[in-house]
PDB file with one MODEL, atoms N, CA, C and O in Angstrom:
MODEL        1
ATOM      1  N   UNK A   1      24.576  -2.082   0.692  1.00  0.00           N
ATOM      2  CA  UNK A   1      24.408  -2.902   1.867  1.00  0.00           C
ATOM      3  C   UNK A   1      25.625  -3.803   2.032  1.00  0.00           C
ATOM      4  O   UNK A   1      26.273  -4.292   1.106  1.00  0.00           O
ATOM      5  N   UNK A   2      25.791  -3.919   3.005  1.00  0.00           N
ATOM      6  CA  UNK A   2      27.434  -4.582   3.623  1.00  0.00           C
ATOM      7  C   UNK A   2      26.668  -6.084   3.761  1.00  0.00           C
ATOM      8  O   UNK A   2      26.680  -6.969   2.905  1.00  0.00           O
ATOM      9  N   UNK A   3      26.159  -6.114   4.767  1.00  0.00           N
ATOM     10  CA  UNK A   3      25.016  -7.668   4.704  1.00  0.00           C
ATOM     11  C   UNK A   3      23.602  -7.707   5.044  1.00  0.00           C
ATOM     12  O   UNK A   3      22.884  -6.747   5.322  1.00  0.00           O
ATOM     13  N   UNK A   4      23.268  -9.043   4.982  1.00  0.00           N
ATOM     14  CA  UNK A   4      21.871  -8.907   4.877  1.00  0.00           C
ATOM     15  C   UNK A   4      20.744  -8.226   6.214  1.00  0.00           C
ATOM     16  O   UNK A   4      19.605  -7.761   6.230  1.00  0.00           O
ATOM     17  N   UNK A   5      21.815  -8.492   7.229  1.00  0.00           N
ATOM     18  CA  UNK A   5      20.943  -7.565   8.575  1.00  0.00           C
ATOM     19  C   UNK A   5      20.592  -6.232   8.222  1.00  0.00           C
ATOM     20  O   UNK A   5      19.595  -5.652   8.651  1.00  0.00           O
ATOM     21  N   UNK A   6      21.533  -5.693   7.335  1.00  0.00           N
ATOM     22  CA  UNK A   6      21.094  -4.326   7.260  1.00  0.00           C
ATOM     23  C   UNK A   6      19.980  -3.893   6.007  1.00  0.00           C
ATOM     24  O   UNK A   6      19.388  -2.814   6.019  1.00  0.00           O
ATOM     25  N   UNK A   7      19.822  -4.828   5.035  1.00  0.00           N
ATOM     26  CA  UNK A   7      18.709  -5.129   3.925  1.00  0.00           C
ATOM     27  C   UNK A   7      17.686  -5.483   4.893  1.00  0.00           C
ATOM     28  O   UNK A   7      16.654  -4.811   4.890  1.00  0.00           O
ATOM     29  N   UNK A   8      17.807  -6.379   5.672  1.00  0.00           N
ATOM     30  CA  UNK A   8      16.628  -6.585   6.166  1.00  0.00           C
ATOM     31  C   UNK A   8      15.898  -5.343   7.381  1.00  0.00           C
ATOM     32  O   UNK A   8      14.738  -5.208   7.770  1.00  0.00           O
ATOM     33  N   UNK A   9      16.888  -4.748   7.641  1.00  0.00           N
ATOM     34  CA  UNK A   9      16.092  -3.484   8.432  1.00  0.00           C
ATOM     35  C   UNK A   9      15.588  -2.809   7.569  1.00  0.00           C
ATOM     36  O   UNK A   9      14.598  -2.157   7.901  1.00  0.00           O
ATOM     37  N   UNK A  10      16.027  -2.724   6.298  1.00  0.00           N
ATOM     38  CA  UNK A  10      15.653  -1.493   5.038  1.00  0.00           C
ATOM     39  C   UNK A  10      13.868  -2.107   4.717  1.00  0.00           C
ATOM     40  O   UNK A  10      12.764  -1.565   4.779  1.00  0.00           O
ATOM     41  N   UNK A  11      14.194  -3.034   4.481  1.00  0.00           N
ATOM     42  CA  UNK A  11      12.964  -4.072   3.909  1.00  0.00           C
ATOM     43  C   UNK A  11      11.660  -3.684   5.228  1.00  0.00           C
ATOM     44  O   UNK A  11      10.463  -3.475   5.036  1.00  0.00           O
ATOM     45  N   UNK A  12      12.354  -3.691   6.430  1.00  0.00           N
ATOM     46  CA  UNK A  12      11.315  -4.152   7.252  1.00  0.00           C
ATOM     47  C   UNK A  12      10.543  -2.476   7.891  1.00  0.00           C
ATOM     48  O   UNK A  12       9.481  -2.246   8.469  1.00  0.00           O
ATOM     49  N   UNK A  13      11.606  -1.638   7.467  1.00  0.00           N
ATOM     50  CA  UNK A  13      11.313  -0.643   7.582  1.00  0.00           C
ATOM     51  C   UNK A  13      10.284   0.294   7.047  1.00  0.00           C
ATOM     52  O   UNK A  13       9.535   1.177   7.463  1.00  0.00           O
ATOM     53  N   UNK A  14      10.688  -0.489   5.588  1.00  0.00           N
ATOM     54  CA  UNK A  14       9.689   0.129   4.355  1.00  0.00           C
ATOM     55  C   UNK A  14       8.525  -0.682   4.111  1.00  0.00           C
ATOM     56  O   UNK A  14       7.922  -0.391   3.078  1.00  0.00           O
ATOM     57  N   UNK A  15       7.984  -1.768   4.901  1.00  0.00           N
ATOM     58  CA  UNK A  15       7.091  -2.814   4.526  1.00  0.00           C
ATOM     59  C   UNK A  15       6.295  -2.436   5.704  1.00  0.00           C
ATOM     60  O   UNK A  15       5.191  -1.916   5.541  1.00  0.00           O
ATOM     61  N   UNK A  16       6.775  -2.659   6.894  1.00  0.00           N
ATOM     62  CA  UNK A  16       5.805  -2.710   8.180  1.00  0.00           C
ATOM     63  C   UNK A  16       4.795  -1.758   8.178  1.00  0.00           C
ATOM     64  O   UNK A  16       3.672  -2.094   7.802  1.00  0.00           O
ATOM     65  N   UNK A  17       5.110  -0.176   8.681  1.00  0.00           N
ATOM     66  CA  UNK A  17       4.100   0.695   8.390  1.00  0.00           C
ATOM     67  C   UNK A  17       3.003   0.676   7.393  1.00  0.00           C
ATOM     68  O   UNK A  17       1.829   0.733   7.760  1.00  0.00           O
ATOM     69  N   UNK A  18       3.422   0.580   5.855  1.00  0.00           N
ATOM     70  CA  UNK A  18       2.094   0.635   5.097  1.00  0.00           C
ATOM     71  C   UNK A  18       1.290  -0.731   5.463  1.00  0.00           C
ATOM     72  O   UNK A  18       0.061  -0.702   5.394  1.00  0.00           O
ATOM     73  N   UNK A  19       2.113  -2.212   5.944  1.00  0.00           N
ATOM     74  CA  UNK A  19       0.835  -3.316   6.349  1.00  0.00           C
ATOM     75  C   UNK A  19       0.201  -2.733   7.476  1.00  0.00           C
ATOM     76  O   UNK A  19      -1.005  -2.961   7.383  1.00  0.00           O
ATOM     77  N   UNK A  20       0.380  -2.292   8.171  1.00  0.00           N
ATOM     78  CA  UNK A  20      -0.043  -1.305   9.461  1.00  0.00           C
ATOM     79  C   UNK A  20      -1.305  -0.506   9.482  1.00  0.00           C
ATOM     80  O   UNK A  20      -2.265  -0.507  10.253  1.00  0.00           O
ATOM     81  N   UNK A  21      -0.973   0.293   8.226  1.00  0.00           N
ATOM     82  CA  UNK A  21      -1.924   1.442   8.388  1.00  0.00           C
ATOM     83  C   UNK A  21      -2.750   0.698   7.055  1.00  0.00           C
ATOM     84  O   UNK A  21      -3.462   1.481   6.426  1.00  0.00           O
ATOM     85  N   UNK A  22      -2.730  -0.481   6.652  1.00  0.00           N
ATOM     86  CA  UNK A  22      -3.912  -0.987   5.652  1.00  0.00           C
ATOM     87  C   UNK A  22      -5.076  -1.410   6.336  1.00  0.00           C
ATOM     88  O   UNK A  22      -6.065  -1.464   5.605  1.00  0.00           O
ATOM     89  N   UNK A  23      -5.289  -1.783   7.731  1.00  0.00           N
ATOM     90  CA  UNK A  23      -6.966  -2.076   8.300  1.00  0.00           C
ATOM     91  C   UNK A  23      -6.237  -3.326   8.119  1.00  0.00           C
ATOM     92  O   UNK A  23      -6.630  -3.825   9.174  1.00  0.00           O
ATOM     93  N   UNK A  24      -5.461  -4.261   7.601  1.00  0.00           N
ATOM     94  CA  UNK A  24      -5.436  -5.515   7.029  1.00  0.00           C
ATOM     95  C   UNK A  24      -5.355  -6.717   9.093  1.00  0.00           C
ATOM     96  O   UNK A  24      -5.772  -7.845   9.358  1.00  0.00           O
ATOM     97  N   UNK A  25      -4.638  -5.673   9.964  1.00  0.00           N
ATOM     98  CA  UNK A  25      -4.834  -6.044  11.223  1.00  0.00           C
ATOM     99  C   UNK A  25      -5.686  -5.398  12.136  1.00  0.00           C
ATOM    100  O   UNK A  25      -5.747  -6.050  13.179  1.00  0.00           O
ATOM    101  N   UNK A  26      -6.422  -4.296  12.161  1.00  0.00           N
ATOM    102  CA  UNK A  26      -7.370  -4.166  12.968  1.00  0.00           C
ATOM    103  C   UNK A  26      -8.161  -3.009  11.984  1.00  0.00           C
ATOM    104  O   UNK A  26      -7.689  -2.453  10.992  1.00  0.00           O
ATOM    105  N   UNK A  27      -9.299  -2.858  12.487  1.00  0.00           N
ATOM    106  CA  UNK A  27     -10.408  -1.919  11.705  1.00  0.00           C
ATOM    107  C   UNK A  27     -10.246  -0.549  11.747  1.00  0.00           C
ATOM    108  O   UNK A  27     -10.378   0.005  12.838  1.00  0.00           O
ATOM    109  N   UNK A  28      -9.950   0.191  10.634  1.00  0.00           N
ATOM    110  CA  UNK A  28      -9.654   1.509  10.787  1.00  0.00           C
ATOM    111  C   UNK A  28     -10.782   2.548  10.955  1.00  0.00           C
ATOM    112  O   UNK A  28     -10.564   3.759  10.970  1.00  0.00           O
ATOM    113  N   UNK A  29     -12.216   1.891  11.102  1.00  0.00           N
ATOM    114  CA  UNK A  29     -13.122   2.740  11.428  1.00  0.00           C
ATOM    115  C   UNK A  29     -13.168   3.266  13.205  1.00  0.00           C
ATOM    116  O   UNK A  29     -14.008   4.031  13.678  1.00  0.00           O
ATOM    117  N   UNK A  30     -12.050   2.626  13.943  1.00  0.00           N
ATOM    118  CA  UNK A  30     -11.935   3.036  15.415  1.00  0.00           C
ATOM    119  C   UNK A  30     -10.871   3.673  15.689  1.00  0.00           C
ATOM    120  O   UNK A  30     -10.629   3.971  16.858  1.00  0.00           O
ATOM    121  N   UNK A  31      -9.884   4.062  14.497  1.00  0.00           N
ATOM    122  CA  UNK A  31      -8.657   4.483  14.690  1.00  0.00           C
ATOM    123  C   UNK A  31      -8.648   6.005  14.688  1.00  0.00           C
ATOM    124  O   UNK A  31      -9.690   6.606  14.431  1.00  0.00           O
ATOM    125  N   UNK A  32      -7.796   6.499  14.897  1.00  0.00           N
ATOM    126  CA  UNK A  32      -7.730   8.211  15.149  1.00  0.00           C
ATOM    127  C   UNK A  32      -7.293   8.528  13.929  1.00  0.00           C
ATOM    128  O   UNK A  32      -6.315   7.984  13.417  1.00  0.00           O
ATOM    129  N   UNK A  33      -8.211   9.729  13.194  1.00  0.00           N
ATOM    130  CA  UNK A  33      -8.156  10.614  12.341  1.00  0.00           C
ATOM    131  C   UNK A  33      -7.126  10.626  11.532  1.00  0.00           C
ATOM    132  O   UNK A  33      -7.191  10.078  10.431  1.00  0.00           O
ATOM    133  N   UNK A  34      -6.297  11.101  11.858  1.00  0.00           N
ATOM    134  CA  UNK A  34      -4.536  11.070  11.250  1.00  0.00           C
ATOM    135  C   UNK A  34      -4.725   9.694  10.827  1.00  0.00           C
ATOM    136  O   UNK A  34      -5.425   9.582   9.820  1.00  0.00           O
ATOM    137  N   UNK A  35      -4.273   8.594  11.345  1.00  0.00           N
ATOM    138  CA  UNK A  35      -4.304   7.128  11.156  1.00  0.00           C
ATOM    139  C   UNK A  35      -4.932   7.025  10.234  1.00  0.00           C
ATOM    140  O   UNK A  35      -4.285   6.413   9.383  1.00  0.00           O
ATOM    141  N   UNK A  36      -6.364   7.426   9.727  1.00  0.00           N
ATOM    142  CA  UNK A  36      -7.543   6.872   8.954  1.00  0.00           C
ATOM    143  C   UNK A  36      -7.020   7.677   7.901  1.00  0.00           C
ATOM    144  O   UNK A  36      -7.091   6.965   6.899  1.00  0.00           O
ATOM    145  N   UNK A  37      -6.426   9.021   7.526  1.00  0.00           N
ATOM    146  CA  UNK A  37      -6.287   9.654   6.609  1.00  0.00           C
ATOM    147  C   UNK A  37      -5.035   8.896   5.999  1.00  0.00           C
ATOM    148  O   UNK A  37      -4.989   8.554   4.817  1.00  0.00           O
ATOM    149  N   UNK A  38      -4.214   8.711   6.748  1.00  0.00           N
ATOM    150  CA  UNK A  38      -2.645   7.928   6.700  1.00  0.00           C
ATOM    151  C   UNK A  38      -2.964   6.816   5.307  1.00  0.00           C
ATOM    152  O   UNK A  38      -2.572   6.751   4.142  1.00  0.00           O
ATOM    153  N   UNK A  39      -3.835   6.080   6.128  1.00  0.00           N
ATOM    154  CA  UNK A  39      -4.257   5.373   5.357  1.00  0.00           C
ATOM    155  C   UNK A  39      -5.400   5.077   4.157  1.00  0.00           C
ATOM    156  O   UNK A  39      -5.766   3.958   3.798  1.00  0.00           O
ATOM    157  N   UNK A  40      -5.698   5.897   3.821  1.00  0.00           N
ATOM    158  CA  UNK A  40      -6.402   6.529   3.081  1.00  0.00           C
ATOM    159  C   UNK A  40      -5.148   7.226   1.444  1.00  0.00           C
ATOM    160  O   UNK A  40      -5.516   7.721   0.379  1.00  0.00           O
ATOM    161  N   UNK A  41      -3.981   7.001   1.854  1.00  0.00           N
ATOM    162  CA  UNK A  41      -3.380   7.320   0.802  1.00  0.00           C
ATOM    163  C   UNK A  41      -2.245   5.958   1.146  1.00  0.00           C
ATOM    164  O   UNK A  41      -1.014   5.992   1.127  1.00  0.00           O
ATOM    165  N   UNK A  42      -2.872   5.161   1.357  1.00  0.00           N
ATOM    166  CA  UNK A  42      -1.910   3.773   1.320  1.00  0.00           C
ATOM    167  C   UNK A  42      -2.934   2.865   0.248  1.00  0.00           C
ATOM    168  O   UNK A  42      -4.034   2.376   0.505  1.00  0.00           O
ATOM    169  N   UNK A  43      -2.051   2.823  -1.214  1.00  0.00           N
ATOM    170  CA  UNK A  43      -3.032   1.633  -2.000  1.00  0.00           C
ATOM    171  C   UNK A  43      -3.170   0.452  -1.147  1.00  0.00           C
ATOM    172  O   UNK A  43      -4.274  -0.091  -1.114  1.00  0.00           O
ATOM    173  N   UNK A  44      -2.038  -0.103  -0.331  1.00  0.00           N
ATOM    174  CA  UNK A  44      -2.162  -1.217   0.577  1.00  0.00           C
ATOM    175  C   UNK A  44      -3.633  -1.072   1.177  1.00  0.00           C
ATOM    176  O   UNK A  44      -4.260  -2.131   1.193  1.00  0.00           O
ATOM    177  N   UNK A  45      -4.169  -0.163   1.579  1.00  0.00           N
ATOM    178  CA  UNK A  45      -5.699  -0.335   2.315  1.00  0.00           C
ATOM    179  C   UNK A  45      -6.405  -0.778   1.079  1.00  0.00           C
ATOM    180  O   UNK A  45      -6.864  -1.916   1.175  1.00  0.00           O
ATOM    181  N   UNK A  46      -6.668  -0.006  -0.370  1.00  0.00           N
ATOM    182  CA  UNK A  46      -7.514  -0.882  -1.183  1.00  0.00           C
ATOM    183  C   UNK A  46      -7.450  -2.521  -1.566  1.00  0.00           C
ATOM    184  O   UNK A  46      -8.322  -3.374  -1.728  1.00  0.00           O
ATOM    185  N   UNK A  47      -5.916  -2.533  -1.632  1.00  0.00           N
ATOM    186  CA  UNK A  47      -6.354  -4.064  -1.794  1.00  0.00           C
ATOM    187  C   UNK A  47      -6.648  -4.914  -0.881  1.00  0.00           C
ATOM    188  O   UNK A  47      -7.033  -6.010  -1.289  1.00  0.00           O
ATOM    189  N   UNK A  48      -6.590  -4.756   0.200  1.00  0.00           N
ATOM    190  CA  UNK A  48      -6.934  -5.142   1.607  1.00  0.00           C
ATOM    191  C   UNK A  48      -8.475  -5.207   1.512  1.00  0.00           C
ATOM    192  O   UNK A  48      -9.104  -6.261   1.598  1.00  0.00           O
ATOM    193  N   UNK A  49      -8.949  -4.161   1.352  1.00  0.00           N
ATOM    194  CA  UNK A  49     -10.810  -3.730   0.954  1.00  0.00           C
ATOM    195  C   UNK A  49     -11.315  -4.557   0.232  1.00  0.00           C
ATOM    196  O   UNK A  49     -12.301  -5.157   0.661  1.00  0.00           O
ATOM    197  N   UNK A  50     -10.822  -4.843  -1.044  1.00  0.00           N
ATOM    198  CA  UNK A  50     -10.900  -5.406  -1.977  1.00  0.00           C
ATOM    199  C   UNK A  50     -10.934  -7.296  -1.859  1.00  0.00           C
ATOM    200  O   UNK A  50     -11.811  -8.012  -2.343  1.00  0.00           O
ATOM    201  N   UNK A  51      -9.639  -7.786  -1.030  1.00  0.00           N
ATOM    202  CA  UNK A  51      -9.972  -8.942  -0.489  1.00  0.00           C
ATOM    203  C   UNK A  51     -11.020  -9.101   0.712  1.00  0.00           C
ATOM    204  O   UNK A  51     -11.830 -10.021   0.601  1.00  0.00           O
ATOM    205  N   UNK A  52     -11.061  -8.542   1.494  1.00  0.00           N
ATOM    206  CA  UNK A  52     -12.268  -7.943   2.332  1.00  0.00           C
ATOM    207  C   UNK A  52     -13.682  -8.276   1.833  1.00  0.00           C
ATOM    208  O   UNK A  52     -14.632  -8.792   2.420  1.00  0.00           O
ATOM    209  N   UNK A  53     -13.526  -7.782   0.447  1.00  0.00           N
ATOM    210  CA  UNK A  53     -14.957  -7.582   0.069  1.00  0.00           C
ATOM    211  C   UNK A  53     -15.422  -8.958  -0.677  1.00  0.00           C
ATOM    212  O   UNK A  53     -16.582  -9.370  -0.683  1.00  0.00           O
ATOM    213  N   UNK A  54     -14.089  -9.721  -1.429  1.00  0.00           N
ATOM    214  CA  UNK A  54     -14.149 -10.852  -2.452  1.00  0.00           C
ATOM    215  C   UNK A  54     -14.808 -11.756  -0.872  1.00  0.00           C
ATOM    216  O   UNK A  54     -15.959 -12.119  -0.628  1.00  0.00           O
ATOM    217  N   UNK A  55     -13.756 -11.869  -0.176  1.00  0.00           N
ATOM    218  CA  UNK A  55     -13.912 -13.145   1.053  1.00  0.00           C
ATOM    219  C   UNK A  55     -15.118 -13.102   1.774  1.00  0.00           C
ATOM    220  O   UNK A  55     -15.997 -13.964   1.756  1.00  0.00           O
ATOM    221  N   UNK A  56     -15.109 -11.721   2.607  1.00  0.00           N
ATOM    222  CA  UNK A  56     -16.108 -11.772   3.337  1.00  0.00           C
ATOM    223  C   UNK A  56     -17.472 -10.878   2.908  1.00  0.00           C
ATOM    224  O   UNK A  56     -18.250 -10.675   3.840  1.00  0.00           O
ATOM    225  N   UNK A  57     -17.742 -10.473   1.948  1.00  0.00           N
ATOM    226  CA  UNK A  57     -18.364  -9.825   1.483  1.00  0.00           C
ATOM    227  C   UNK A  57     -19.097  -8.350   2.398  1.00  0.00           C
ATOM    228  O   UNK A  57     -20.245  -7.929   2.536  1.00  0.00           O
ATOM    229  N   UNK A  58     -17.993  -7.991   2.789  1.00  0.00           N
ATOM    230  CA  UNK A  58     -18.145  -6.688   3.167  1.00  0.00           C
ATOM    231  C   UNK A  58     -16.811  -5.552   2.801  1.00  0.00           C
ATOM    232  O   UNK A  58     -15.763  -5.990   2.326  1.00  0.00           O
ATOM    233  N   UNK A  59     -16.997  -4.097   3.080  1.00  0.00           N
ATOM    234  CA  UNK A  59     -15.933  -3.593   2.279  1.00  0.00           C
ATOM    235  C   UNK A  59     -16.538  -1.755   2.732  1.00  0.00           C
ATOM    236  O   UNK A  59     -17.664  -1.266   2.826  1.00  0.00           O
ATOM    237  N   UNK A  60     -15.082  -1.166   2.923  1.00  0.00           N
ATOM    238  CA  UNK A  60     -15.398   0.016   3.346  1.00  0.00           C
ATOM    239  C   UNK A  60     -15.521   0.878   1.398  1.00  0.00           C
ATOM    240  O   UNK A  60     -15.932   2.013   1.154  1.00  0.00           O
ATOM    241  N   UNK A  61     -15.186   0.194   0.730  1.00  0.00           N
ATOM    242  CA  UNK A  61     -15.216   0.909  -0.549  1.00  0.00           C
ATOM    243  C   UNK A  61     -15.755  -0.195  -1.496  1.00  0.00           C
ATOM    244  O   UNK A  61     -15.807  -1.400  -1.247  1.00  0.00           O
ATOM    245  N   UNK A  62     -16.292   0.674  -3.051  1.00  0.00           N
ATOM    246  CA  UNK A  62     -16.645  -0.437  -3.925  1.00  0.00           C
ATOM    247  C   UNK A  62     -15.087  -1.331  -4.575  1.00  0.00           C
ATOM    248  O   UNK A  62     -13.927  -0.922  -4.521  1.00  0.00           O
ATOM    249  N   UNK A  63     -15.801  -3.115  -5.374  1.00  0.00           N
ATOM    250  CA  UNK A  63     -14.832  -2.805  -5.621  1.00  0.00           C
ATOM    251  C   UNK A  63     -14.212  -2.546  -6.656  1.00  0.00           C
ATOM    252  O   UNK A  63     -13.201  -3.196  -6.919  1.00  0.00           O
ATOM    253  N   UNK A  64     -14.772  -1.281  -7.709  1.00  0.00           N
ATOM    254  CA  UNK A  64     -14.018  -0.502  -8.914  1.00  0.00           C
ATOM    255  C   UNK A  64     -13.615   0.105  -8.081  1.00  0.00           C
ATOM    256  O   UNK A  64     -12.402  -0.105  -8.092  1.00  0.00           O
ATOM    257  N   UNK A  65     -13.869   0.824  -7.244  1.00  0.00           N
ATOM    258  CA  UNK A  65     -13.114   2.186  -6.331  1.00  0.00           C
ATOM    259  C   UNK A  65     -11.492   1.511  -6.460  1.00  0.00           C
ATOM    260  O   UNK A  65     -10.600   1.942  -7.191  1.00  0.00           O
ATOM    261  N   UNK A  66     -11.411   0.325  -5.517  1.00  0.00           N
ATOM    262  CA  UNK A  66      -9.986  -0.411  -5.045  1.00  0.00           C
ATOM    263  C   UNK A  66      -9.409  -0.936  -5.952  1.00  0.00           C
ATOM    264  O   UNK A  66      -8.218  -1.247  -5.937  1.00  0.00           O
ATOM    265  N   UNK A  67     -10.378  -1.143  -7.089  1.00  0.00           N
ATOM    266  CA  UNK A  67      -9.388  -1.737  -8.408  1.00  0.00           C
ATOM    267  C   UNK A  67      -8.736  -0.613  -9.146  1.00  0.00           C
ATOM    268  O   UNK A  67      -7.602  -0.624  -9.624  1.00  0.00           O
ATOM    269  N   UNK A  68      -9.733   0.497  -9.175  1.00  0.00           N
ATOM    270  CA  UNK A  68      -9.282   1.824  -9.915  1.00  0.00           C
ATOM    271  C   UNK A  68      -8.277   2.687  -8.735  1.00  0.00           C
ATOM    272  O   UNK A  68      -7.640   3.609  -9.244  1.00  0.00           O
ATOM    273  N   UNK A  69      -8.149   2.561  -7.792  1.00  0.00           N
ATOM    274  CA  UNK A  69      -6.809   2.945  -7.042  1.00  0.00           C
ATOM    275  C   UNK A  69      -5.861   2.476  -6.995  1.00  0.00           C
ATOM    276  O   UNK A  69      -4.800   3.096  -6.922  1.00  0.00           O
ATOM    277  N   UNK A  70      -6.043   0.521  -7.042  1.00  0.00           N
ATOM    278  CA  UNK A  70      -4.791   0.052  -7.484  1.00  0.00           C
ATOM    279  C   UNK A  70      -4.102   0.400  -8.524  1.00  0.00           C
ATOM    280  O   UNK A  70      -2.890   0.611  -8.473  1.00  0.00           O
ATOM    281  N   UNK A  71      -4.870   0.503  -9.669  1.00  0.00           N
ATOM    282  CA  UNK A  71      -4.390   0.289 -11.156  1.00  0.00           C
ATOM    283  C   UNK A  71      -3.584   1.679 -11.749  1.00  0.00           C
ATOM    284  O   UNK A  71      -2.857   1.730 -12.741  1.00  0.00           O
ATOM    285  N   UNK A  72      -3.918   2.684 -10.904  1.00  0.00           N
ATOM    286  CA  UNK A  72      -3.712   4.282 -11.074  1.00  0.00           C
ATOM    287  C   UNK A  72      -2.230   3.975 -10.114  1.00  0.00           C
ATOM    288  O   UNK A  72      -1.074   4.219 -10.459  1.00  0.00           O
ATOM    289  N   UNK A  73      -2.650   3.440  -8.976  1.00  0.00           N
ATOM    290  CA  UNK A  73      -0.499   3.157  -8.270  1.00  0.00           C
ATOM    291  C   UNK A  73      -0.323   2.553  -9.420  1.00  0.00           C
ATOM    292  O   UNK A  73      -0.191   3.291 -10.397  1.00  0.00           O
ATOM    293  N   UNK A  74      -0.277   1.242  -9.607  1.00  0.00           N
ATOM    294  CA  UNK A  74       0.811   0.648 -10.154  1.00  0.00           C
ATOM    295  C   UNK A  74       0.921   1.219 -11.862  1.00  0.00           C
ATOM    296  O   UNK A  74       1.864   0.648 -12.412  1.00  0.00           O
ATOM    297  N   UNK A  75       0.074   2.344 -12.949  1.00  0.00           N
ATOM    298  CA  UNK A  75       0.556   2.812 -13.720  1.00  0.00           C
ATOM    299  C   UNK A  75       1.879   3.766 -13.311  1.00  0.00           C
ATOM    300  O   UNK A  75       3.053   3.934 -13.642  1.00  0.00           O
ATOM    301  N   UNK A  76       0.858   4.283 -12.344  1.00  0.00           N
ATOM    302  CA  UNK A  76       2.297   5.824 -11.818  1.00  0.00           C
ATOM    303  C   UNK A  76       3.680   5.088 -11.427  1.00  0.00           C
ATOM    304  O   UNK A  76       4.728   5.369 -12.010  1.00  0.00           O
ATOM    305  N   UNK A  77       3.610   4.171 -10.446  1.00  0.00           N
ATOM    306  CA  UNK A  77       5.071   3.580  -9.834  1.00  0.00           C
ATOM    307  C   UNK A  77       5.869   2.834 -10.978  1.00  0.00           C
ATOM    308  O   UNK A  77       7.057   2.519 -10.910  1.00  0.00           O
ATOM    309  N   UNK A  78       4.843   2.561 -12.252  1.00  0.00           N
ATOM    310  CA  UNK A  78       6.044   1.760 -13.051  1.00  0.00           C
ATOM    311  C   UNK A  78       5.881   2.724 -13.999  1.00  0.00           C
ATOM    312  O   UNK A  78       6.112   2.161 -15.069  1.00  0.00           O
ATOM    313  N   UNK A  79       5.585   3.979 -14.217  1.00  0.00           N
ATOM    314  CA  UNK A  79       6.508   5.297 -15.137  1.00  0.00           C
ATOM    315  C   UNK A  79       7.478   5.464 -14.419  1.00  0.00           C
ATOM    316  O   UNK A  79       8.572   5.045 -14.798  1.00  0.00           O
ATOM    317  N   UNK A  80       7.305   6.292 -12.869  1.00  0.00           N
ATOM    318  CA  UNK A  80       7.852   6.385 -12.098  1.00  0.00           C
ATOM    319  C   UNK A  80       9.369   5.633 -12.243  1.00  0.00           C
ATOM    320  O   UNK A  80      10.294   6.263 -12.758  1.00  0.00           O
ATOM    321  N   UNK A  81       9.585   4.088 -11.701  1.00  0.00           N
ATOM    322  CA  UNK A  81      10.446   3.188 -12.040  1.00  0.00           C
ATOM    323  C   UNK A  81      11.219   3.344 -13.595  1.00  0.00           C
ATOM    324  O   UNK A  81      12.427   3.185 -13.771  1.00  0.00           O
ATOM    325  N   UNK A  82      10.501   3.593 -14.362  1.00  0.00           N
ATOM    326  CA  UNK A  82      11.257   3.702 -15.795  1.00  0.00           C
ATOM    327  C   UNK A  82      11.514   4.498 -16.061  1.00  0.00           C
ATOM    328  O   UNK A  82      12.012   4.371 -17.180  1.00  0.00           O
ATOM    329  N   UNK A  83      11.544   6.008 -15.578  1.00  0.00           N
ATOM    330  CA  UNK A  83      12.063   7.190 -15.386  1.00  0.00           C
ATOM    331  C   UNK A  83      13.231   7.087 -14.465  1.00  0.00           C
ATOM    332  O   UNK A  83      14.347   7.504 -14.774  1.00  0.00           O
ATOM    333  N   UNK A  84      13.025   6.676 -13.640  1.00  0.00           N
ATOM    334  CA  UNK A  84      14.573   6.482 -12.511  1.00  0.00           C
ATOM    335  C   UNK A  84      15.381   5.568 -13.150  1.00  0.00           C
ATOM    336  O   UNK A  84      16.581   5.782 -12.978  1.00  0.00           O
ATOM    337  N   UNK A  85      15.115   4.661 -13.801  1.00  0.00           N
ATOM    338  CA  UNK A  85      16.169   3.584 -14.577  1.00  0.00           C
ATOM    339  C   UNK A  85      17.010   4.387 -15.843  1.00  0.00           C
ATOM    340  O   UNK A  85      18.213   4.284 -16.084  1.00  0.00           O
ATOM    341  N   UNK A  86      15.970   5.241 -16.594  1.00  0.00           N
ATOM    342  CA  UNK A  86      16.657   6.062 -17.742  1.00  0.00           C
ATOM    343  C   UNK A  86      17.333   6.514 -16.690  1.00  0.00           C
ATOM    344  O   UNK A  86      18.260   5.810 -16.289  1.00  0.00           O
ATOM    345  N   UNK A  87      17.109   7.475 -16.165  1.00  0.00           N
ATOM    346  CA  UNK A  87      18.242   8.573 -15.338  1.00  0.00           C
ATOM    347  C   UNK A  87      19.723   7.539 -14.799  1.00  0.00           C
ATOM    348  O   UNK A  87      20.902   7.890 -14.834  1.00  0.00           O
ATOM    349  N   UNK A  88      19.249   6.428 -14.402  1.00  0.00           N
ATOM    350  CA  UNK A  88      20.699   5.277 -14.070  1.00  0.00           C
ATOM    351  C   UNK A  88      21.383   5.065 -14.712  1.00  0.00           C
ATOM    352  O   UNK A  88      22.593   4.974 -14.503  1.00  0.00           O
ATOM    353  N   UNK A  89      20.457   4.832 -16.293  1.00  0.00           N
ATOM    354  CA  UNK A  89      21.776   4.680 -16.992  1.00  0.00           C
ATOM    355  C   UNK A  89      22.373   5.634 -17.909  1.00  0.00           C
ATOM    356  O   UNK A  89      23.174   5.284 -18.776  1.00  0.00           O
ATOM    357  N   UNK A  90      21.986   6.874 -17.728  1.00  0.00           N
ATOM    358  CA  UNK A  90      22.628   7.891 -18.497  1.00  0.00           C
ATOM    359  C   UNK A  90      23.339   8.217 -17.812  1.00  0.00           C
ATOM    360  O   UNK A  90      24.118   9.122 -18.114  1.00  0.00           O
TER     361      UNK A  90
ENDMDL
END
C-alpha cells in the first residue's frame, strides 16, 4: 500500500459485505435465498445470533450452535494463519 486511502478501500472492502450479510442490520428471514445461504456461511451471522440471543433473548440458532461455529472459524483461521506465516518465512 502506497497510503492509507488505498488500505482503507482494502479494509472496507473486506469488512462491509460479511457485516451485511450477518442479519446484524436487517432480518435475514425476509431476504432472498442466495442472501440467506450467503450468510449462512458467514461466522459473522453466528455471533450476531448469539448477541441477539444474550440481549434480546431471541435467536435464529441455539447458543452452542453459534458458539460451536465460532470456535470451529477461529481454530481453522488461526492454523490457517500459522501455515501462511511458516510459508513467509521460508
Amino acid at each position: 500500500m502506497e497510503d492509507m486511502h488505498g488500505f482503507q478501500l482494502v479494509i472496507n472492502f473486506l469488512v462491509f459485505p460479511p457485516f451485511f450479510l450477518s442479519g446484524a442490520l436487517f432480518p435475514l428471514s425476509g431476504a432472498p435465498v442466495p442472501i440467506r445461504v450467503a450468510s449462512l456461511l458467514n461466522p459473522l451471522t453466528y455471533g450476531v445470533d448469539a448477541l441477539r440471543l444474550l440481549f434480546l433473548g431471541t435467536s435464529s440458532f441455539s447458543l452452542a450452535f453459534d458458539l460451536a461455529v465460532l470456535s470451529t472459524f477461529f481454530v481453522a483461521t488461526t492454523f490457517a494463519a500459522a501455515e501462511l506465516f511458516k510459508r513467509i518465512e521460508n
